[in-house]
N, C-alpha and C positions, 0 to 999 in steps of 0.2 A: 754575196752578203752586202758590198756597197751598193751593187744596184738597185736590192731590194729595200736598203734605209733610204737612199733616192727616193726613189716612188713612195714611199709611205712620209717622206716630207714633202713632198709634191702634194700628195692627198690631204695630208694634216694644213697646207697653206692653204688650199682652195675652201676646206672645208671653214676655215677660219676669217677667210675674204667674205664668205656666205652670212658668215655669222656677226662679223663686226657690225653694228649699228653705222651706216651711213655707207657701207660699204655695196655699192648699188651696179648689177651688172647692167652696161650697155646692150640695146635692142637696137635690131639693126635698123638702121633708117634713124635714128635717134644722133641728139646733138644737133648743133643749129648749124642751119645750112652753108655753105658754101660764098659769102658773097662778100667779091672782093669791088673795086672803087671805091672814092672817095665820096662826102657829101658835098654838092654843090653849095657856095656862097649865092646869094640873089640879092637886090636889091643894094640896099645899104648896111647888111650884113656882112662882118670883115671878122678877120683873125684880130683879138682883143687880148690884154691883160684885164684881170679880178680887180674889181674896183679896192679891194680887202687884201689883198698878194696879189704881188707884181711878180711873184714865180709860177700863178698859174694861167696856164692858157687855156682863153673861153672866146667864144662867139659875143660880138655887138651888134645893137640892131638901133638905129636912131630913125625915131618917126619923127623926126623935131624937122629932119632937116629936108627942103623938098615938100613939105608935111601931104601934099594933096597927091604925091606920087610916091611915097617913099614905105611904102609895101615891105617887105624883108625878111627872111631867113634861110631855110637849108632846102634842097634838094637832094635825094636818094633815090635813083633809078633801082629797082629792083628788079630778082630775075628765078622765077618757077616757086614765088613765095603761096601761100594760101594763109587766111587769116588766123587758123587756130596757132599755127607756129610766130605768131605776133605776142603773147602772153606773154609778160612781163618783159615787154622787148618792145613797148612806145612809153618812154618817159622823158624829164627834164630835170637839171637845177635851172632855175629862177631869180633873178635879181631886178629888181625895178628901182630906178631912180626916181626918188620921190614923186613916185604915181603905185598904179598896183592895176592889176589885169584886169579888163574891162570887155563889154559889146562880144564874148566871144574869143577874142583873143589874148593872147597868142594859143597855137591850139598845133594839134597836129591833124595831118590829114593822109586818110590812105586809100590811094586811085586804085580803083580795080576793073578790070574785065570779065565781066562774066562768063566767055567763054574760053577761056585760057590762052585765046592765041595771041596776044598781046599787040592787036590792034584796034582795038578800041577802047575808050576810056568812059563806062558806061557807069561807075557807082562813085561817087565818092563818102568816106566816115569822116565826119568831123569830128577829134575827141579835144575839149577843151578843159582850160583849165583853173581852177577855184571851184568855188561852190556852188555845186547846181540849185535852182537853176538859171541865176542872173550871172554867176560866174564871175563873181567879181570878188573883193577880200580878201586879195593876197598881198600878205603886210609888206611895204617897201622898203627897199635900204637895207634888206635883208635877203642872205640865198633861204631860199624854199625847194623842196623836192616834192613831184608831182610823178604817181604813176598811174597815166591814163588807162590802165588795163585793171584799175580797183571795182569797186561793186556798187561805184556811185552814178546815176543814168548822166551820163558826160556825152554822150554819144549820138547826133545827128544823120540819119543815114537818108543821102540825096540821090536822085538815078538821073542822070544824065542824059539816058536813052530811052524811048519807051518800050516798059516792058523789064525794066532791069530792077525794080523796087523789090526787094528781098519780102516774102511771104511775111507777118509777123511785126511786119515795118513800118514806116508812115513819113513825108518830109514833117520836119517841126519836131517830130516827138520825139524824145529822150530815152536812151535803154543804157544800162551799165554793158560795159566790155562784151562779156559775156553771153549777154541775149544776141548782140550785134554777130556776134562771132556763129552764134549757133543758127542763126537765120539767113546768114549770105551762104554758111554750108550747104544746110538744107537744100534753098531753092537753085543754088548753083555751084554744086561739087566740083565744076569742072574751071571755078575762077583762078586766076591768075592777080596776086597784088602788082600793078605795074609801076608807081610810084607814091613813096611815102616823104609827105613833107615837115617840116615847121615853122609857121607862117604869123608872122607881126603885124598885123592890120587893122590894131584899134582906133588908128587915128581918122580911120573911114566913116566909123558909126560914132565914137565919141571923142571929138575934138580936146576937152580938155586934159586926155590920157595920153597926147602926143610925148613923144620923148624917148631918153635911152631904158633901153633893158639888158644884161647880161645873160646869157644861156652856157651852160654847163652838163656833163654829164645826158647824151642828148640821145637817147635812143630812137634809131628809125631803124625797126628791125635789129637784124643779128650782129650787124655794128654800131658803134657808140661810139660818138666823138668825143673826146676827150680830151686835145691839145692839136695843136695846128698841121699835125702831120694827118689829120683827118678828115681835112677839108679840101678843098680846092675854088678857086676863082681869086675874091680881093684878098691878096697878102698881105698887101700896107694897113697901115692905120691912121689914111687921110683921107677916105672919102666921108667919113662921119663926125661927128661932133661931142662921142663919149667921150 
């Protein structure tokens, strides 16, 4: 008798798991993949406090300083990624010290290989950030959240190699997340993402956007940095000028 009320509350759970609203079963190969290291520091990118809370820890990037080399942000080596498992997994918070995003930058960028074996770096996606398509208008002195996998044409797709230009694609021209995603599938099922960045470099094409920016909340790929234990390279907080 008790093992037959077992089983009939075993049954009654499952069937009740099935039926909750949100209550969604796992398929295998599902959940985000596997990938452990940290993001690299670059340039004059450092471990930072919030210019607003001094309890939160964020990335700085000073194009002030050095201005004609001072390049800056994160590296993420990645490993057996493909770009549909990127969806809603390249984003940022944003803070600009009285300036606002300009020329392109800052932006993320995800290197790929077309043929999975992760020796050559033949595509790269530029997804950048504000509003297409000058990309500029992101209010300062303020955080902002931007996620570059929206349905706005943010997205530059360049081939490195010839012969690696995704069917559907073109350099110069603009596709939301989405088209990018379904046209590097397409022409190359067998790619590999080998490194996604986030890259500060408006002080290149527009001088008077030089300066600090805060970054927060920074997805590249299935990890998100978050606070200082996500990083790696500069620790301190004297190679820049935030």
């Amino acid at each position: 008798m008790r093992r037959r009320l077992f089983l009939s509350l075993l049954a009654a759970g499952a069937l009740v798991l099935m039926t909750v609203p949100g209550a969604v079963a796992r398929h295998e190969g599902s959940g985000e993949p596997k990938q452990g290291g940290k993001s690299k520091l670059f340039g004059t990118a450092q471990d930072d406090v919030d210019p607003e809370s001094q309890w939160n820890e964020v990335v700085s990037c000073d194009t002030m300083t050095n201005a004609e080399t001072s390049t800056c942000g994160l590296n993420r080596k990645t490993n057996k990624l493909k770009v549909a498992m990127l969806d809603n997994e390249l984003e940022l918070k944003m803070y600009f010290v009285n300036r606002t995003c300009n020329a392109g930058s800052p932006r993320e960028v995800v290197v790929i290989d077309v043929d999975g074996k992760g020796r050559q770096r033949d595509l790269v996606l530029d997804g950048h950030v504000g509003a297409p398509p000058n990309f500029t208008g992101c209010p300062p002195n303020t955080w902002q959240y931007q996620d570059l996998t929206d349905n706005l044409p943010r997205w530059d797709v360049r081939a490195l190699t010839p012969g690696s230009q995704p069917t559907g694609t073109a350099p110069n021209v603009l596709l939301p997340w989405d088209a990018v995603e379904t046209a590097v599938t397409a022409s190359f099922p067998n790619h590999g993402v080998h490194l996604i960045r986030l890259v500060e470099d408006s002080h290149q094409f527009s001088p008077a956007n030089r300066g600090c920016a805060y970054y927060d909340v920074i997805s590249l790929g299935p990890r998100t940095v978050t606070d200082w234990s996500d990083t790696a390279g500069h620790r301190s907080r004297s190679p820049n000028n935030c």
